[in-house]
N, C-alpha and C positions, 0 to 999 in steps of 0.2 A: 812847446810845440802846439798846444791846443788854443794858446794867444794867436801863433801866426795862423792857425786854419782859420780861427774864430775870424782874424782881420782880411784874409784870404777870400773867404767866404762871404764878408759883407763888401768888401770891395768888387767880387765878380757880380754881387747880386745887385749892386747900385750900378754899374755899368751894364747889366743886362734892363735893369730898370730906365734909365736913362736912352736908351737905344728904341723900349718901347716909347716915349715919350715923342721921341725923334718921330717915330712913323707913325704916330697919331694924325697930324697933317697932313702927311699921304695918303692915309686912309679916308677923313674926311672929306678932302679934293676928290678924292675918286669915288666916295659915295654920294656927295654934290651933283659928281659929272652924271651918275647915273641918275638921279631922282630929275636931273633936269631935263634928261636924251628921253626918260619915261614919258614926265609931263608934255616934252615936243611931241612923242610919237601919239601920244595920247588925241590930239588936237589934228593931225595929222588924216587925209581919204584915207580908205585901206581900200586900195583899187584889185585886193587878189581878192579870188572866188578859191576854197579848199575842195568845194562840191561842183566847179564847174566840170564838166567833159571838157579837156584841153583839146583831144584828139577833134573833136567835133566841130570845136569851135573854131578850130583853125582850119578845117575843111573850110568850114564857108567861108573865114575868109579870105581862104585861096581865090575859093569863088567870086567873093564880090572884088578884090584885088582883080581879077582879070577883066571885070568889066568897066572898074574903074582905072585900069589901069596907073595902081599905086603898087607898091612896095609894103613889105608885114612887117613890122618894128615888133618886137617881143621883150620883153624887159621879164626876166626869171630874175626870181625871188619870193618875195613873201611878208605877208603885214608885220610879221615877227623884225623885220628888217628895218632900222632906222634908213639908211643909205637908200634903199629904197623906195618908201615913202617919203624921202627926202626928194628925189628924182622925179619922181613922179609928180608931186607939188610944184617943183623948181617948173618942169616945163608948163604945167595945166596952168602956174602963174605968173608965167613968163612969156606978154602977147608974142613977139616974134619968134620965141621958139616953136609955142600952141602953134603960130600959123606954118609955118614949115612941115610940125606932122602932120595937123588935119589936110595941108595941099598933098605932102608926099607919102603918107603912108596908113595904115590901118592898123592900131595902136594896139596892142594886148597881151595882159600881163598873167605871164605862166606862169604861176604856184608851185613853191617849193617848200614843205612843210610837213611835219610828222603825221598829219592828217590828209596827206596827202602828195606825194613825191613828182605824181607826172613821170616816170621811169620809163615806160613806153613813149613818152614824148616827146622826152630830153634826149633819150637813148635814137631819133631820128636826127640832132643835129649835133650833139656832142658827146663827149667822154664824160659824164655826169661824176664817175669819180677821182675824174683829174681836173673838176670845177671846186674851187674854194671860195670864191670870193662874190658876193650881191652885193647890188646886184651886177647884172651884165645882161647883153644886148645878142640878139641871133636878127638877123638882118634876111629877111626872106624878099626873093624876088616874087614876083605876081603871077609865076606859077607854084611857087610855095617850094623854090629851092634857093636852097642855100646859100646867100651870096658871102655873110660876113660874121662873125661871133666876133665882139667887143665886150672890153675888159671896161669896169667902171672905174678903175683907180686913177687912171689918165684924166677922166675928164673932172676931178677933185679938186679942190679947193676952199682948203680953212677950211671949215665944221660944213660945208656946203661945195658946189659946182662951179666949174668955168663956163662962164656965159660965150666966153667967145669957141672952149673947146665943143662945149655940148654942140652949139651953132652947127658948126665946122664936121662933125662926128655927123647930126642929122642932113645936113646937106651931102656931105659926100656918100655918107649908107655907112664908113668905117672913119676910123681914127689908129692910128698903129701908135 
């Protein structure tokens, strides 16, 4: 009896050993993918402010939206956010997207961060905790209401954006 446990026992302990061996490969693929999304984000603007006034800032640019008669792009998020400063890049180097927001809108990017939540200011255009996903888009018209909240996973594509959805998403104000 103590042959069979003896052999019982090294055959469970080689198949559990073998099983780690398996997911050795998984695990360094996925410590890869991170050390490489690090180094991206690393190189990457970080266009949020944690200490800016959200409330304030978007006053004025309600204001100056009404005298230039644009539209307020918001893109909530946070530098913590690969997707986001992925976006953010995509369009500042992407000429004909750049030109579409500098013509139709006044660009700026609300922070969402343990340093800083914005809760009063998210809490004006959405349900802040039925939001999961950055980033995403609050589409303000030029008197600073509400036209559209966009979802960013539509406009996705491979490890980056669809140039022709993003397009298509800035021109019309939404994308469903």
């Amino acid at each position: 009896m103590k042959k069979l446990t003896l052999i019982a026992f090294l055959g469970l302990s080689s198949l559990a050993f073998s099983q780690e061996v398996k997911n050795l490969p998984a695990q360094q693929t996925e410590l890869d993918a991170k050390k490489k999304a690090a180094e991206e984000k690393a190189k990457l603007p970080k266009p949020y402010n944690p200490k800016a006034d959200a409330q304030a800032d978007i006053k004025k640019l309600v204001a100056k939206a009404k005298k230039e008669g644009k539209q307020i792009l918001i893109q909530a998020g946070g530098n913590w956010c690969i997707w986001c400063l992925r976006f953010n890049n995509f369009v500042q180097e992407t000429p004909e997207l750049k030109e579409i927001v500098d013509k139709k809108y006044l660009y700026y990017h609300l922070n969402y961060s343990p340093d800083n939540k914005n809760e009063k200011t998210f809490a004006q255009y959405i349900n802040i905790k039925e939001q999961q996903f950055y980033p995403f888009f609050i589409v303000l018209d030029e008197n600073g209401k509400k036209i559209h909240v966009q979802q960013s996973e539509v406009l996705e594509e491979g490890k980056g954006y669809s140039k022709e959805k993003v397009k298509k998403f800035l021109e019309e104000g939404k994308l469903l």
